[in-house]
C-alpha positions, 0 to 999 in steps of 0.5 A: 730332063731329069738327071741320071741318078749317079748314085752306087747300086748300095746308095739306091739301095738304102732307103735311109734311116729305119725306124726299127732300126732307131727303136732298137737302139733306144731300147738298148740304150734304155735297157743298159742304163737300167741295167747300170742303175741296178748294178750300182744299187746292188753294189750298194747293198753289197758293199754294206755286207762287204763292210760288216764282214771286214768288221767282223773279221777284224774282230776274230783276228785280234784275239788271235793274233798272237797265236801263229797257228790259231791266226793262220786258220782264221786267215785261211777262213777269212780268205774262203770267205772272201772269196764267196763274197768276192764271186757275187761281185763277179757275178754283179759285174758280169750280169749288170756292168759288162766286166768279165773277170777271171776266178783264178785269184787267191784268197788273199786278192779276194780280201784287198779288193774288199778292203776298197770295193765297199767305199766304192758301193757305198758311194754309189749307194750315197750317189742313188740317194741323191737322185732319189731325194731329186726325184723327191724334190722335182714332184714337191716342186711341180706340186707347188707349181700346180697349186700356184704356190710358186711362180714361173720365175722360181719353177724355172729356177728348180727345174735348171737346177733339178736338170744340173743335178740329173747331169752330175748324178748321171756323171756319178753314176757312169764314173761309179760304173767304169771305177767298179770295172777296173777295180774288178780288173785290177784284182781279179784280171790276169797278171802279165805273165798271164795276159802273154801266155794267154796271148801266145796261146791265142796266136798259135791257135789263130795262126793254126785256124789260118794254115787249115783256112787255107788249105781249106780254100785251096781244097774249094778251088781246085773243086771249083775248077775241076768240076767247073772250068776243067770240064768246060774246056774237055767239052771245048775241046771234044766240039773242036776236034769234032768240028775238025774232023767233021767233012761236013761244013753245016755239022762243023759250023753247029759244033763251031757255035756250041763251042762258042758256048762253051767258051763262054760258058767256061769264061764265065766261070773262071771269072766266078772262081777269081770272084771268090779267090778275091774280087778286084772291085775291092781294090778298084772300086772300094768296100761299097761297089764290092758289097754291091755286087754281093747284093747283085749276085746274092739271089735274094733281096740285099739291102745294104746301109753303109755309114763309113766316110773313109776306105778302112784299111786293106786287111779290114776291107777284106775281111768286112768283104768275105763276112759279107759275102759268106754270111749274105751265101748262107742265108741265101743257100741254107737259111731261106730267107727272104730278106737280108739286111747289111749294115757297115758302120763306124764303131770305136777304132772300129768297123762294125758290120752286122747281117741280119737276116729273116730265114729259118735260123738254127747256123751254127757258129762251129761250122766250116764257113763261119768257123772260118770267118771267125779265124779270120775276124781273130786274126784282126783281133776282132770280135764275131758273134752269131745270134741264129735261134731256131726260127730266125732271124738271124744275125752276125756282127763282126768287129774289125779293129783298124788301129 
């Protein structure tokens, strides 16, 4: 006799890895590293007119130099230009490496960032080089190969040593990567009187978003229970007078069975509401059986792929819970779609956790429900993004700090 399957609804669910899914992360994976490659490449060139420029900067401001006035205009020029060349760097590190910075840095932070950004580029162009004279000599060496002027010993030889030098150029290249990153922190980020003041800011925005979340909550609920439960009970009570007053026992047993009903009905939707306030499956069964339920009670078909071996903590299970629960509603609701999928996974110090749906798209993300996710997600010092282009599909991704 085949044993019950004791597995979570979540765990039924999943049918395991998606090869979509893997081929996504491949082309991610593949599109950032050529994105990197270009970036240091263009660091590269770059860093040459870097260079040239510093060069020739040098040279106006030693003739110069001994006249205060004159010194000060070839300064003042200097640093305008610094900046022009400093915003391509900007713009190279925004558009290939990732690296967001700020513009309100001065001239002169434009100058000493140049002053060290060129050894960088050309290092990384010094790096590129090197792969390219490996790649050169990997094809000379299978040549030789293919017309037998060398034998398997040795081919096995360059090949172990040609695999030894992608694996330090690689290393150079991703070390080269992350060094151009902070080099452009270091300059152009905010100071530290800047990140607390945009820190300050970012609370008391954060904790006004959570004040109006709130009360927007409250605002639903006593929607809920007045249009809902509240007219439930009237109508229980009206069928209970009636049945009391009724003299005839088969109309007051009729109006006994419909007050039943309504109890139940009434019930029913009392438990509904506390759903919604917060559900007590999360506490007593874990982030994966309330998930579960969500997908149960979604009307649409859910499946969920959850990759966490531990309870995250309480503040991010909440919060991964009502992404869910909000996203999963509006795709059933206003999204049409057919199909939802839900993935909860691991990221760094992190829980990840991204809904993808195959409706009409078009969400936008200022509107009340995921505005309000978003404060929530802020409130953790997390990330949320919504991708909906008129269309489809759609996909939102939270990322929820538990450090």
């Amino acid at each position: 006799m085949e044993s019950p399957d004791e597995r979570s609804p979540a765990e039924r669910d999943d049918p395991g890895p998606n090869p979509a899914r893997r081929g996504k992360a491949v082309v991610r994976l593949l599109s950032r590293a050529v994105r990197l490659v270009v970036g240091v490449l263009l660091g590269a060139v770059t860093a040459v007119v870097d260079l040239t420029y510093l060069i020739w900067s040098g040279l106006i401001l030693v003739p110069v130099w001994p006249h205060p006035g004159a010194r000060r205009a070839a300064v003042r020029e200097i640093q305008a230009g610094a900046r022009h060349l400093a915003e391509v760097e900007r713009w190279r590190l925004a558009a290939f490496l990732d690296s967001d910075n700020a513009d309100d840095y001065s001239g002169r932070r434009a100058v000493e960032y140049l002053c060290l950004r060129w050894a960088v580029g050309l290092l990384g162009g010094a790096v590129l080089l090197l792969f390219a004279y490996g790649a050169v000599a990997g094809l000379v060496w299978l040549g030789e190969w293919v017309a037998g002027q060398s034998g398997v010993l040795l081919f096995g030889g360059q090949i172990l040593l040609g695999l030894i030098g992608l694996f330090l150029v690689v290393q150079g290249l991703v070390g080269l990567a992350a060094l151009d990153r902070r080099l452009g922190r270091l300059f152009f980020g905010p100071s530290g009187r800047e990140v607390l003041e945009r820190r300050i800011s970012e609370l008391a925005v954060s904790r006004a978003g959570i004040v109006e979340a709130v009360d927007a909550e409250r605002r639903r609920i006593e929607r809920d229970l007045h249009d809902g439960l509240q007219q439930r009970l009237v109508a229980l009570g009206m069928l209970l007078g009636r049945a009391r007053r009724s003299g005839d026992p088969e109309r007051a047993g009729d109006l006994l069975r419909q007050a039943h009903e309504e109890s139940r009905l009434a019930l029913d939707d009392l438990r509904e509401v506390a759903w919604r306030v917060y559900p007590a499956a999360l506490d007593n069964l874990g982030l994966q059986e309330a998930l579960a339920r969500v997908g149960e009670r979604a009307g649409v078909p859910v499946t969920i792929h959850y990759r966490l071996v531990e309870q995250p903590p309480d503040r991010v299970r909440t919060a991964a819970y009502f992404v869910v629960s909000e996203a999963v509603t509006n795709a059933a609701k206003h999204a049409r779609a057919g199909r939802v999928v839900v993935e909860v996974a691991p990221g760094q110090n992190a829980v990840v956790v991204t809904i993808d749906d195959d409706g009409t798209g078009g969400a936008d993300p200022s509107g009340s429900g995921l505005a309000g996710l978003a404060r929530r997600v802020a409130a953790l010092d997390g990330r949320f993004r919504v991708h909906s282009p008129p269309g489809g599909p759609t996909t939102v991704v939270a990322e929820l700090p538990c450090g």
